[in-house]
N, C-alpha and C positions, 0 to 999 in steps of 0.2 A: 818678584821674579816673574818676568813674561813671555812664556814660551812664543817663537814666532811661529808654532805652525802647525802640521804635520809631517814628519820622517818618511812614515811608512806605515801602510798595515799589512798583515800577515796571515795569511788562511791556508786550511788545509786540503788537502787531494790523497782521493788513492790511487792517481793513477797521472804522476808526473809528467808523460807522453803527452795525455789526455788534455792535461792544463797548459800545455806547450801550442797544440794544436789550437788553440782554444784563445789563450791572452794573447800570443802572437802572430798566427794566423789569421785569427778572423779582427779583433782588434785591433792587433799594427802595435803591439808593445813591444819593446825590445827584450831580448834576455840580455843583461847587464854583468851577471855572477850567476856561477854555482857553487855551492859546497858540499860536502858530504855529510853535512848535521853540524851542530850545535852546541854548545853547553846547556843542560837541560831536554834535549830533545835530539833521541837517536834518530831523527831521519834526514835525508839530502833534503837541501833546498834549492828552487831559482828564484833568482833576483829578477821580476819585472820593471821595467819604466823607460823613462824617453832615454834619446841615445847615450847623452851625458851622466844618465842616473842622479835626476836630480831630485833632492828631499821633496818630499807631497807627490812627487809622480811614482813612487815606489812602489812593490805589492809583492811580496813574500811569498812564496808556495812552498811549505814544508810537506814534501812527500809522504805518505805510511801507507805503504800497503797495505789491505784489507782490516782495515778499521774502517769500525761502523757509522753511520751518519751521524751527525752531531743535530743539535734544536735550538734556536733562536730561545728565549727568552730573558729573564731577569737576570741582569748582570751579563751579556752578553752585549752583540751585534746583531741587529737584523739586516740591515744593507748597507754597502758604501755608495757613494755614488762618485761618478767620473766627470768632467767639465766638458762641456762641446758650446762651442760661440755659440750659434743661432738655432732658433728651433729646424728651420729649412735642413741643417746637416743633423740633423737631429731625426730627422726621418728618413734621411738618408741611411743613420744606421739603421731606421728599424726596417727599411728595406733589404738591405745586406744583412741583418741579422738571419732574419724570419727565411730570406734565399738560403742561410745554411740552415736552417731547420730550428734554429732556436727561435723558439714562443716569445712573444714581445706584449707587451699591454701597452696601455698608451697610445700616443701623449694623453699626462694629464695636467692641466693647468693648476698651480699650487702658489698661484699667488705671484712669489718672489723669481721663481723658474717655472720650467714645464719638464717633465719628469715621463719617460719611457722605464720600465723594469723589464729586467728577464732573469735567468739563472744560470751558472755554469756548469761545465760539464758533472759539481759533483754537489750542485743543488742550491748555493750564496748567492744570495741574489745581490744582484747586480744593477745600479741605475745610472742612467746618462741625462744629466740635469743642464739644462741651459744656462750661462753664466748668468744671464738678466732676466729680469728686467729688478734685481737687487731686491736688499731687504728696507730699500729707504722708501718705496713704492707706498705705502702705508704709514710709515714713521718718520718725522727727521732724523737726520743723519744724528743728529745730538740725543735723542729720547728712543733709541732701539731699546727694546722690550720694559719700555715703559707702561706699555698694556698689554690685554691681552687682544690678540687679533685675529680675526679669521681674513682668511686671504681673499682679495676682489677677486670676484668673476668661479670661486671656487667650485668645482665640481665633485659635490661628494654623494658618496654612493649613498645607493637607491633616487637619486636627485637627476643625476647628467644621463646623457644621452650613451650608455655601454655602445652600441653597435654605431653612433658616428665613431667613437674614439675609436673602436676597432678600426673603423675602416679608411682613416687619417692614414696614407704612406706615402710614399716617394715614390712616382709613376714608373720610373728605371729600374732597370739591374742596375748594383752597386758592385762589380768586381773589383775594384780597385778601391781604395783608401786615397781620397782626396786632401790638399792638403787643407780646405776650410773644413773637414768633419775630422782632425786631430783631435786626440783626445788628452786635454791641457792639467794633468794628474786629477788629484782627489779635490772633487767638488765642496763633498760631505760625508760624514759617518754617522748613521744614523743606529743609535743602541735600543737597550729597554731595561726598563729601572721599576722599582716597586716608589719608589719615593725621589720627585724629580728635584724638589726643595731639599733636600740634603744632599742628593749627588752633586746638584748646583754650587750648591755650600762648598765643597770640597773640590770643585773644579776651579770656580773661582779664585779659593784659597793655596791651592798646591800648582797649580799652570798660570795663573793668572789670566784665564778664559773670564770674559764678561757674559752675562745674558744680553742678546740681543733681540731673541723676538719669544714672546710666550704667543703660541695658539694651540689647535687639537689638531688631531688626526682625520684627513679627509674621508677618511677610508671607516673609522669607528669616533667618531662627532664625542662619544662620551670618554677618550684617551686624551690627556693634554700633549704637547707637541712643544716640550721648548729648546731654544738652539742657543748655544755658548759658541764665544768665536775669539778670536784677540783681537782685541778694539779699542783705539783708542778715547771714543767717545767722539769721532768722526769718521773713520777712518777703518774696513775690518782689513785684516792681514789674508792674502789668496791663501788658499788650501787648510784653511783654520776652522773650520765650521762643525761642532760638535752637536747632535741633536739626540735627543732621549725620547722616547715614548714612555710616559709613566702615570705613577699616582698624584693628586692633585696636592696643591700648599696644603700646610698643618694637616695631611693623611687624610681629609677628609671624606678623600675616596681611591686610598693605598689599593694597591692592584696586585698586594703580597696575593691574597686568596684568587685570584684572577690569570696571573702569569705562574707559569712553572719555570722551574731556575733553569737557566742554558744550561745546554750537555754539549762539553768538546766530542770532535767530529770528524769526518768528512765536512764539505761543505759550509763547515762555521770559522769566524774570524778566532784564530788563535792571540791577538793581541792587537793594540794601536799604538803606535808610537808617534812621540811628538819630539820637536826640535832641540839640541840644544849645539853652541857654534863649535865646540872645541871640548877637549878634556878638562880644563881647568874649568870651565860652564857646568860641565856634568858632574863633576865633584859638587858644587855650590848647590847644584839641583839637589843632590843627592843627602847633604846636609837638612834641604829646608825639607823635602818630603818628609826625610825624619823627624823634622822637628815638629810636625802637624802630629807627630805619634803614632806616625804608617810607617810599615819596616820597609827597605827596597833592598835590592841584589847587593853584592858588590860592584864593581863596575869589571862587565865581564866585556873581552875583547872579540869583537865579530868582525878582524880584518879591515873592512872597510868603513868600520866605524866602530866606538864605544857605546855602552849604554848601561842603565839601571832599569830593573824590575820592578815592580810595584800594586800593588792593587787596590781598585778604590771600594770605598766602601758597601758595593753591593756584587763586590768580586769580581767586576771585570779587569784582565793581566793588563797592563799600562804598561809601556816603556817610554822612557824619553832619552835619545838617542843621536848622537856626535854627527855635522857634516862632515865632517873630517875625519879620518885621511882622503875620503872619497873613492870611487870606484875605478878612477881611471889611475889607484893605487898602483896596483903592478900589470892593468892592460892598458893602452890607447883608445881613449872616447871612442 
């Protein structure tokens, strides 16, 4: 069984306004759905994504008032990132970002993209990654993450020039949201794991995620960096690209004593969910997870789609979750 992709991911806010203000205002995401909470989770949520609400361009914001920040590390998420065609709209946003007041770093060159970060109103950081220049740039299209590779032209810190990249923007005001700087759903999701050869194991095995490129972290040279994607051994699937920051093959430099475990939050991803076409799919899904001897939900109904619960084995919540019925259920695209 091979998942096509990503559904959705889903992160938390105290202050629902705030993140209204914020995904659609300043980014241009649409609000698709609201609810009043969930099975499992007393709070309202909105549905962000493009107009149609389409799977991979989704993004979750489960409201809770005054709850406390959450922490990135083991078994969590540290960023997602969002797709923009060309690096040119790409500083585009970090002109328009930085004009509302939100902190931009970047561009950094990473090889397969170029990569801007900043955070939102309640601290998730946030990346807007260039589609290209791919992960075939370094590999055939037939042998992705047949080695290990550091990315051309990489700029890792204490190495690159901090204050060019600072001072890389887009000459203009950006008031407006053009339509070459749309934001073409989820790029990537980037985690953190103490053991990236067993979580591999288990992505491969339960999603049928391939490894497509093993390298390290630009940012700490001594963290490997590997990325899972649905591939067919030519070919990766859009919106599919799962990357971990962890410990090295056979543990020989596990980052158990190094990373502290994510603490849910404000500001941290409350789960990822990944595709599956229909009800009678998610049944089948919902079989084989079990059958790898991971327990999952039942299949709880969230309206505008079904889904199973799950977690992998370093505890980050998994869903894999129905296109169907879709959003334009009971309103008009």
């Amino acid at each position: 069984m091979i998942t096509r992709g990503f559904h959705h991911i889903s992160l938390v806010t105290s202050d629902a306004a705030h993140a209204v203000r914020f995904y659609r205002d300043v980014l241009g995401f649409d609000v698709v759905a609201r609810t009043e909470g969930r099975p499992g989770m007393d709070a309202p949520a909105l549905h962000f994504g493009n107009r149609n609400g389409e799977p991979g361009t989704l993004l979750t914001v489960f409201e809770n008032a005054g709850v406390g920040h959450g922490r990135p590390g083991a078994g969590g998420i540290h960023h997602f990132a969002l797709t923009v065609e060309t690096p040119e709209a790409q500083l585009m946003w970090k002109r328009r970002l930085t004009d509302h007041g939100v902190p931009v770093s970047g561009p950094y060159n990473r090889g397969w993209f170029r990569s801007i970060y900043f955070t939102d109103p309640d601290g998730q950081i946030v990346e807007i990654a260039t589609r290209g220049p791919g992960y075939t740039v370094d590999e055939a299209a037939g042998a992705l993450g047949s080695g290990i590779m550091i990315p051309p032209g990489a700029e890792v810190r204490g190495e690159r020039d901090e204050a060019a990249v600072r001072a890389r923007t887009y000459a203009h005001a950006v008031p407006v949201i053009t339509p070459d700087m749309r934001l073409d759903g989820l790029h990537h999701i980037s985690g953190m794991t103490d053991d990236v050869e067993r979580i591999g194991d288990f992505y491969e095995a339960a999603l049928g995620l391939r490894r497509v490129k093993r390298s390290v972290n630009q940012d700490d040279p001594s963290m490997p960096h590997w990325f899972w994607a649905t591939y067919d051994g030519q070919d990766l699937a859009p919106r599919s690209s799962l990357t971990m920051f962890g410990g090295w093959e056979n543990g020989s430099a596990r980052l158990a004593g190094r990373l502290k475990r994510a603490a849910a939050g404000a500001g941290q991803t409350h789960a990822i969910a990944f595709r599956a076409d229909d009800e009678e799919q998610l049944l089948a899904w919902r079989e084989h997870i079990r059958s790898l001897g991971t327990d999952t939900t039942d299949v709880i109904d969230r309206t505008w789609y079904t889904s199973i619960e799950f977690r992998a084995p370093d505890g980050l919540l998994m869903e894999i979750s129905t296109d169907t019925p879709g959003f334009a259920l009971e309103e008009a695209a």
